[in-house]
C-alpha positions in Angstrom: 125.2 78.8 5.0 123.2 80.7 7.3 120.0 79.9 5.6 120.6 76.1 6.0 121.4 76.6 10.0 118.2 78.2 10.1 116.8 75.6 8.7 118.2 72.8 10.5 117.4 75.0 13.7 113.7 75.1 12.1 113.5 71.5 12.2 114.9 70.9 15.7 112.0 73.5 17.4 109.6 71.5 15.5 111.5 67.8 16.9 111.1 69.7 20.3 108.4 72.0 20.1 106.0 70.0 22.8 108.6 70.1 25.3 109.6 73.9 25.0 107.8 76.3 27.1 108.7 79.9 26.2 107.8 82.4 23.4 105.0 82.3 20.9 104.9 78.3 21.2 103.2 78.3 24.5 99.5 79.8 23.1 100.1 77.7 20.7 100.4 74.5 23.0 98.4 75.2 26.3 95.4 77.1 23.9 93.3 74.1 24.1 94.2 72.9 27.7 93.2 76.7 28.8 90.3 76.5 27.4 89.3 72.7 28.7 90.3 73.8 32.5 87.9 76.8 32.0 85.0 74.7 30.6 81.6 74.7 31.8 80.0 71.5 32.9 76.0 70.5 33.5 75.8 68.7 37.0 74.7 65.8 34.5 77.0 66.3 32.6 79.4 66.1 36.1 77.8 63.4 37.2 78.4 61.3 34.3 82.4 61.8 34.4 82.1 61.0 38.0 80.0 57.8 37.0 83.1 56.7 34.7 85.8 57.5 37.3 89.0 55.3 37.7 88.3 56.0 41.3 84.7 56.0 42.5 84.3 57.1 46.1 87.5 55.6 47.0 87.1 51.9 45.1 89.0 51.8 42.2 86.4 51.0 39.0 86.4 48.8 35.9 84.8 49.9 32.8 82.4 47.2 32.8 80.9 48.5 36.1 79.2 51.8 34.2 78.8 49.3 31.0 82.0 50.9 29.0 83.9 48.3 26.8 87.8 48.6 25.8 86.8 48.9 21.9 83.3 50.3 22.0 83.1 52.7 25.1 82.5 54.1 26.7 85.7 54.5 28.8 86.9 56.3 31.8 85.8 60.0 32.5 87.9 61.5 34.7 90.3 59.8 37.4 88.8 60.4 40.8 85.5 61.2 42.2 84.4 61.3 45.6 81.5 62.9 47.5 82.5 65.8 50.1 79.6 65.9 52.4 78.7 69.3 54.0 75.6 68.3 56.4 74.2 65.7 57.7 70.8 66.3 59.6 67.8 63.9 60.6 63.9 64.4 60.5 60.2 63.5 60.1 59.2 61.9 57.0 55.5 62.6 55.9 52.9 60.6 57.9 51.0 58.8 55.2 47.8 56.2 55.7 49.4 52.6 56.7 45.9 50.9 56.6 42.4 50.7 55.9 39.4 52.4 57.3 38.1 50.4 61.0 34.9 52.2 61.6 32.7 51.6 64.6 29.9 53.7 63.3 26.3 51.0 64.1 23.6 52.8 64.5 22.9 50.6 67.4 27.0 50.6 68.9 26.8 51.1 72.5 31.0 50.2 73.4 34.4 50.0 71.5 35.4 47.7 68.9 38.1 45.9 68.9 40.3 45.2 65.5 43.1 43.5 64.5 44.5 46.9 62.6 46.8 45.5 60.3 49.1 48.3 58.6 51.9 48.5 56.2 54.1 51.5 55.1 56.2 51.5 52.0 59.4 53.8 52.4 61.4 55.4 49.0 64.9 54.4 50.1 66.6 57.3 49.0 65.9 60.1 46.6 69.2 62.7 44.9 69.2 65.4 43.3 71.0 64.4 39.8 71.4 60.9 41.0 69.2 58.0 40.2 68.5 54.7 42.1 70.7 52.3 39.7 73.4 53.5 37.4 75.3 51.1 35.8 76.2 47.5 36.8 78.2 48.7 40.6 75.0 50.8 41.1 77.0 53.8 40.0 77.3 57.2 42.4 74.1 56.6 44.3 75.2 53.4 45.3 78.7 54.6 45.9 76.8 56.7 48.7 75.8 54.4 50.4 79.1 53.6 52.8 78.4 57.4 53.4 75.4 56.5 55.6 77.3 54.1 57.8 79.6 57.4 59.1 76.2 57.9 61.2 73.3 56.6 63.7 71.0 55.1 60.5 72.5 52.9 57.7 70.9 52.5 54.3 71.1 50.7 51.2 70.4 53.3 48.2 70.8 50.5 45.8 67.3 49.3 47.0 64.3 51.3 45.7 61.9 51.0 48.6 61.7 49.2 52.1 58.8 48.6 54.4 57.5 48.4 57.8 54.4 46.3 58.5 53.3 45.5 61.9 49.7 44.2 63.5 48.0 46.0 66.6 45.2 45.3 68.6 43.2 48.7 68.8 40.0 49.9 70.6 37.5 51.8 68.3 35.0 54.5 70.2 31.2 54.6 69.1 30.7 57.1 66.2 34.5 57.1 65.5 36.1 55.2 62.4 40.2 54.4 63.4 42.9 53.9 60.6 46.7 53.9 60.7 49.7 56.1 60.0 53.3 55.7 59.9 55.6 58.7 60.2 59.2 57.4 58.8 62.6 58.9 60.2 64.2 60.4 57.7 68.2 61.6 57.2 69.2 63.9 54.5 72.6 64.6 53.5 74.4 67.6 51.5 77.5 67.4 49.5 79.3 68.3 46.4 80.7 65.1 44.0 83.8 66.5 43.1 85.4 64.8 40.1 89.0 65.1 39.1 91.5 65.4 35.8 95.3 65.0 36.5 97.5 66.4 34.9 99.2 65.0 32.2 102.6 66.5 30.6 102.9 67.2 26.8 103.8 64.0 24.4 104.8 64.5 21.0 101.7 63.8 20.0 99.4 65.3 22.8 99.0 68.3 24.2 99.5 68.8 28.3 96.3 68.6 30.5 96.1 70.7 33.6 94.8 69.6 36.4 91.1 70.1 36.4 88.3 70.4 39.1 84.6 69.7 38.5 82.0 70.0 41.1 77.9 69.0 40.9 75.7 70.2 44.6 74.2 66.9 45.9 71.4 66.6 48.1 70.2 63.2 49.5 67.6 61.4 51.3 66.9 58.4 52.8 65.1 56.8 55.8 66.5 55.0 59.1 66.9 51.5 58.2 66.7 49.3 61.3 68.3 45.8 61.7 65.8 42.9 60.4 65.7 39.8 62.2 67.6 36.7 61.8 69.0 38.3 58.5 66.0 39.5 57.0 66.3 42.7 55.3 66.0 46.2 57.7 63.0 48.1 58.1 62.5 51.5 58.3 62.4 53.6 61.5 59.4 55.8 62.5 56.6 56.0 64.4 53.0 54.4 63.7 49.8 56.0 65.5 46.6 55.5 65.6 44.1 58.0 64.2 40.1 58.7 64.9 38.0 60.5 62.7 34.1 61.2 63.2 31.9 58.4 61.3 
């Protein structure tokens, strides 16, 4: 008799053996959660999950924005991710040659020339460190960055590659000197972490629990000042163009 209550209590545990939490039954159960909360992530490979959030930045995703499919995947990552920004700071782009070469350099030049120095400066709209220019069909975490921008003084779109300034100046050349352009773009440059997110999930009979799990990837941004284009045209970038001499 007390062989067949063991046995019936035998087949009870295993009935109920997701939901109990004492003795030898918890290694068996949390093992693999313990070692999936402990796991060590690439920044890709954080950056991906973050991609294929439920919750990207705040907006709530579908699987067709990082080109998932409900039969084919891929499907959701993780359930949250966000970017937690740590600095913000502004500076000097590189000045870089906005134009051709104006010389003045005659043998026979006795007084300035004047030109029509026409100059034009491409801009690289943004640049991550993990994060690419388009990912997926919402533009993926480095468009999700974007909003981040509006927080301060410059706005930018990082779902556009490059933008550019253009502008034309009358300018005086001296005798012996040859005159060209340069454009010096403001930049801004921020720091952050993307910090992606597992809830937890409780024990089925069928699946084992999932702790809650953390994953952070360092992020470091940068983009130029966009200014407002006219009559709806698209912004330019801010910065300063000068005029430089050089000897002939």
């Amino acid at each position: 008799m007390a062989r067949r209550r063991f046995k019936n209590k035998k087949v009870r545990y295993v009935a109920i053996g997701a939901a109990i939490t004492s003795g030898a039954a918890v290694a068996t159960v949390l093992l693999p959660s313990a070692n999936a909360a402990d796991e060590k992530k690439t920044p890709e490979q954080i950056l991906t999950m973050c991609e294929r959030a439920k919750v990207l930045n705040g907006k709530k995703q579908s699987i067709f924005d990082f080109g998932g499919h409900p039969i084919a995947g891929p499907s959701f990552a993780s359930d949250s991710c966000e970017f937690v920004e740590t600095n913000f700071e502004t500076f000097d782009g590189p000045a870089e040659k906005a134009s051709i070469d104006f010389p003045n350099c005659e043998p026979n030049a006795t007084e300035p020339s004047k030109v029509d120095a026409t100059w034009k400066a491409i801009v690289g709209q943004g640049e991550g460190k993990y994060t690419a220019t388009q990912q997926g069909a919402g533009g993926g975490v480095f468009g999700a960055l974007s909003g981040s921008w509006l927080k301060h003084t410059g706005t930018t779109d990082l779902t556009i590659k490059t933008v550019t300034a253009s502008d034309k100046e009358i300018r005086e050349v001296p005798v012996g000197k040859v005159l060209h352009m340069e454009f010096t773009p403001k930049m801004q440059r921020m720091t952050g972490v993307w910090r992606v997110k597992i809830d937890a999930r409780e024990a089925t009979t069928t699946t084992n629990p999932v702790p809650a799990q953390t994953f952070e990837a360092p992020e470091v941004v940068e983009g130029p000042f966009i200014l407002p284009g006219a009559a709806g045209a698209p912004g330019i970038p801010d910065g300063v163009p000068k005029a430089v001499l050089t000897d002939c």
